[in-house]
N, C-alpha and C positions, 0 to 999 in steps of 0.2 A: 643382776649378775655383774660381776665385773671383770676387766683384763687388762693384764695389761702387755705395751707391743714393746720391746728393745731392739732395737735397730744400729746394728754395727757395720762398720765398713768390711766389707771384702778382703782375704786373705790378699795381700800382694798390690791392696789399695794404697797408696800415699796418704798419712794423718799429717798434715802438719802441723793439727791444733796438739795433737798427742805428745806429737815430737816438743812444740812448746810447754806445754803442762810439764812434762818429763825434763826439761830445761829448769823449769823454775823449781820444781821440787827440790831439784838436784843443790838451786844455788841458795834455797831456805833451808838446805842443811840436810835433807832428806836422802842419804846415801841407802845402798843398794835397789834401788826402781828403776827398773828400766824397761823398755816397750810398749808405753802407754799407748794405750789405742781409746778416744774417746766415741761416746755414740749416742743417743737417745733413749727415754722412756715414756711414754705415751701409760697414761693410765685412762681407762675410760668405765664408764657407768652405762650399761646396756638395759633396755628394756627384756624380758620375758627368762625362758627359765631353756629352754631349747641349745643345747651348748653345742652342738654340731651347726645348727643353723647360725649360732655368735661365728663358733670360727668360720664357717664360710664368709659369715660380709666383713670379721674382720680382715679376713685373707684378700678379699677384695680392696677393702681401705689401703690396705699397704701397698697390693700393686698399681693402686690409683693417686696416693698421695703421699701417704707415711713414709711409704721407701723407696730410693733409688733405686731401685730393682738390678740396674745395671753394674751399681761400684758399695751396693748395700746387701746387708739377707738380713732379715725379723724374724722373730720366735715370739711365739705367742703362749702366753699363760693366762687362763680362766679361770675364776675362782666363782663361788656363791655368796 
């Protein structure tokens, strides 16, 4: 089974890597972009077939290490 986690920052969180990305887009020519918000993708490769029991210990992983919980939120996709 696999999944995978994206992890973005919080509505009303400061990006400033975003705000740079969105700086340099702008100065290699790339008009109309604006609001870049960056964040993570975690893919991962799970044992067994059980996809309730995945998201649970993925749901775990995230509150334990993947995501800031606090200035982050994850969404998780499974696939087979």
């Amino acid at each position: 089974m696999k999944a995978r986690v994206t992890v973005t920052l919080k509505a009303g969180v400061l990006d400033p890597q975003g705000q740079a990305i969105e700086g340099s887009l702008k100065s290699l020519g790339f008009s109309g972009v604006g609001a870049v918000r960056q964040g993570k993708v975690f893919d991962l490769a799970l044992e067994g077939t059980d996809e309730a029991a995945a998201r649970s210990q993925i749901t775990d992983m995230c509150e334990r290490l993947l995501a800031n919980t606090v200035i982050e939120n994850y969404a998780i996709e499974i696939s087979n």
